[in-house]
N, C-alpha and C positions, 0 to 999 in steps of 0.2 A: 655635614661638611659645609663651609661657606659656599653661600652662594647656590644651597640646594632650596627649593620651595614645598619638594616632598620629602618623606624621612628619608634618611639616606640607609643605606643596606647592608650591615653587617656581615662577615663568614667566619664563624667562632672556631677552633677546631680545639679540641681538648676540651670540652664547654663543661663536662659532668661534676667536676668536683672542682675543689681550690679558685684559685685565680678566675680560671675561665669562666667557671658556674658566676661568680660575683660578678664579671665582667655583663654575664649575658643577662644577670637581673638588671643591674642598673640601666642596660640599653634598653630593655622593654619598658622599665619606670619612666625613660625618657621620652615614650614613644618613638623610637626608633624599630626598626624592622633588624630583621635577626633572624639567619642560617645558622641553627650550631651543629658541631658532627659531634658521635662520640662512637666509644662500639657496642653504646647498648641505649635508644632513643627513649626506650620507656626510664630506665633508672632515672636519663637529662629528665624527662618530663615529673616524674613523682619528686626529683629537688624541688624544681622548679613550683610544682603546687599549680596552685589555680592566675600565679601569672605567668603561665604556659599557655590559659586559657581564650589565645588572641589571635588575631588573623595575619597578625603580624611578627608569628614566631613561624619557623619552621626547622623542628628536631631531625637531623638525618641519622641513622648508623651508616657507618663509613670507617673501614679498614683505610688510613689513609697510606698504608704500606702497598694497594693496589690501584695501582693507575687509573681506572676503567671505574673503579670506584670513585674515587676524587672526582675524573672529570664531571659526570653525571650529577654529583651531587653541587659542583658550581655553575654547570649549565642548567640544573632543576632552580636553583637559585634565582639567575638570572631571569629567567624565564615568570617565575613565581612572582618576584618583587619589581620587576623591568628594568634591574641596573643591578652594577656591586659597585658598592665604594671602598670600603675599608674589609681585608684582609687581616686575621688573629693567626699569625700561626704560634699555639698555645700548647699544642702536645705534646706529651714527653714524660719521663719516668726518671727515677732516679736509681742508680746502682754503685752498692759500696761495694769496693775489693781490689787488691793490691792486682796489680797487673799481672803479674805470676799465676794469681787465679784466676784470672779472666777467662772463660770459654772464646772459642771462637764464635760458637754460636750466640753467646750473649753479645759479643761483640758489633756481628749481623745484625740481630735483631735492633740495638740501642740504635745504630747509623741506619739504617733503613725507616727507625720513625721520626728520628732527629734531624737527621739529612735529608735521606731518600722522600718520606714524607711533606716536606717540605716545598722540596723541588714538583714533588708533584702537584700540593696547592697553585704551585705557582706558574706551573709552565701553563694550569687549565686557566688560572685567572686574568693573565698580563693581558693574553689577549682583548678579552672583554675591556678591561682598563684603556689598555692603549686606544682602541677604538673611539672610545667615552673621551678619553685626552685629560682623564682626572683619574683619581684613585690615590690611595693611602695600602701599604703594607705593611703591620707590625709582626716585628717576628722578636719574640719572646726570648730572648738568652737567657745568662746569669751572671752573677758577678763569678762564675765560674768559666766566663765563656772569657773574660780578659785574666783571671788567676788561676793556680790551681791549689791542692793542699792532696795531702797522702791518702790514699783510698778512692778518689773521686775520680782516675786517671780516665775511663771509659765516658764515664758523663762530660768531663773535661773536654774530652775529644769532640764529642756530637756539637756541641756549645762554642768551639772554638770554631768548627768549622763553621758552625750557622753564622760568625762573625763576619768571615771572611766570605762568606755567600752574599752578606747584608752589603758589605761595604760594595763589592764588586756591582752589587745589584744597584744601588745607590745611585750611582755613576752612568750604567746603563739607561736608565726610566727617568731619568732628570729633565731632559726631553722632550719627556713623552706626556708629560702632566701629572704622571707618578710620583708619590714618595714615597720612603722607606724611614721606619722607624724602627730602633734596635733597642730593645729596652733590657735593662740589667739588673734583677732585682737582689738584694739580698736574700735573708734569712724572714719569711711571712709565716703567719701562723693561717696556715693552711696543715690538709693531710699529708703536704708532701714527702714529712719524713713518719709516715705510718706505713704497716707493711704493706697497706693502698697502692703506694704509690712509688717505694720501694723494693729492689729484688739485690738478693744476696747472694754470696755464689753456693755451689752446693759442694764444694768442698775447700776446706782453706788451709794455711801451713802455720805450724805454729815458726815461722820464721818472720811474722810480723805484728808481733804486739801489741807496735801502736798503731794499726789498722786497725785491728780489734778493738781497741780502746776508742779510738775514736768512731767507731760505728755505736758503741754503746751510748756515747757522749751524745750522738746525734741522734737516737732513739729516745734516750730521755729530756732531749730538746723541745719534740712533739710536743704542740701547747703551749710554748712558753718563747715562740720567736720573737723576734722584737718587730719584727713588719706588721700594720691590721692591713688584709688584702683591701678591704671597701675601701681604705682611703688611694691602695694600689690603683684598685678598679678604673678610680674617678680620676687619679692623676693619669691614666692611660686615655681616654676617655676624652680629657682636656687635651692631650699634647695633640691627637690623630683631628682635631678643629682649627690646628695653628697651621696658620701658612710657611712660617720660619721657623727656627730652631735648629739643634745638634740630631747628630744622626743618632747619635747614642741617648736612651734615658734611663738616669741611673735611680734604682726605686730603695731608701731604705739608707740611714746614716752608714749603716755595717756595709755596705755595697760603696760606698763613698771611700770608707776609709781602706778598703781591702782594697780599690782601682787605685786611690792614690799610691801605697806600700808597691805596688808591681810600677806603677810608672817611675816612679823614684828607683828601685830595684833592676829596670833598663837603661835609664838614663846612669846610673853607675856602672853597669856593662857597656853602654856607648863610649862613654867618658876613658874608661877601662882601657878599651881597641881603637883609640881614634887613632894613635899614632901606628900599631901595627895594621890594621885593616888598609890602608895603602900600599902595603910590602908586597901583594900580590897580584896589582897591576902591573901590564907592560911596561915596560921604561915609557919616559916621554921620548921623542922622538926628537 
């Protein structure tokens, strides 16, 4: 971070595979220091190989659906490194299925690590940050969190809110020496769309076809996205070292062209209601 003379201190969470794992190589190539969580420390460290092998990593396991869990693992942090600068919130799954089949339980579980998860990185970190009177927060969306398309309704949901948490939070920590970065990527060639990192429902109707169809479509996508995460990694990476910029960063030509299609797509429903959206105000007086 400008203006630090020591490394500054990373908190990774989803660190194990895709994105995150690239993200937590390149901080350690950079000598930076580095908290990652995952919910299984040994898998992070066997990626990871022998540059695991440094004083300057620390792998936690950490349910970040439990409170008690999170704090500990950001006060082990601090404590460990002497400071937190930048904040990854990085976790997250993905689930195909028309809303009709949604469980409630899948429902729970998606918002409790997309959200609830979240808020719990965050309510343990702010503090320390605010203290310090510096700090960075990247909280990871998607071009899902500004769009949606048919089958994604539940992912949608967790990503949409994480937006409106980002911005609110944006506004709050302005302040306080905080920023807030809200990154949106496209379509990376990561595991994301393997059954890794993937869940499906366990039972489905045949009254949606093109759900089905399109779950196939993005199963046989595995391998062949058009994103490469390292360059993801590295343009993450750069923006959490800039003093200025946009709240939002959008990662991936396909994430560019899907945010423009919905802005255009509101501004024609603004355009649409501008003249009746007044009709429901009290008279003028």
């Amino acid at each position: 971070m400008p203006g630090t003379t020591t490394p500054d201190t990373w908190f990774v969470t989803g660190a194990s595979r895709g994105m995150g794992l690239e993200l937590v190589r390149q901080l350690l190539a950079q000598g930076r220091n580095v908290a990652a969580t995952t919910r299984s420390a040994e898998r992070l460290t066997t990626a990871l190989g022998s540059t695991a092998d440094t004083g300057r990593f620390l792998a936690l396991t950490v349910d970040l659906t439990d409170e008690s869990q999170v704090t500990s693992a950001v006060q082990r942090t601090s404590e460990h490194f002497g400071r937190l600068d930048v904040v990854v919130n990085n976790a997250g799954y993905g689930y195909l299925a028309a809303v009709e089949e949604t469980s409630g339980k899948a429902v729970r579980d998606m918002l409790d690590v997309q959200v609830g998860g979240v808020w719990n990185v965050l309510r343990a970190a702010l503090p320390l940050m605010r203290e310090q009177r510096a700090g960075r927060v990247i909280n990871i969306s998607s071009i899902l969190g500004l769009t949606t398309m048919p089958g994604w309704a539940l992912y949608c949901a967790g990503k949409f809110a994480l937006e409106g948490l980002s911005e609110a939070l944006a506004a709050e920590v302005a302040d306080l020496g905080i920023k807030v970065t809200l990154v949106e990527p496209g379509y990376f060639r990561t595991s994301f769309l393997s059954p890794d990192s993937l869940v499906l429902p366990g039972e489905t109707t045949e009254h949606y076809p093109a759900v089905r169809a399109m779950v196939e479509d993005h199963l046989r996508l595995q391998g062949h996205q058009l994103g490469d995460p390292a360059r993801a990694a590295a343009a993450i990476i750069e923006r959490a070292g800039l003093e200025g910029g946009p709240l939002r960063q959008l990662l991936g030509s396909d994430a560019h062209a899907f945010a423009t299609a919905k802005v255009d797509a509101l501004r024609a429903d603004l355009d649409a209601t501008a003249a009746s959206a007044p009709a429901t105000d009290f008279p003028a007086a």
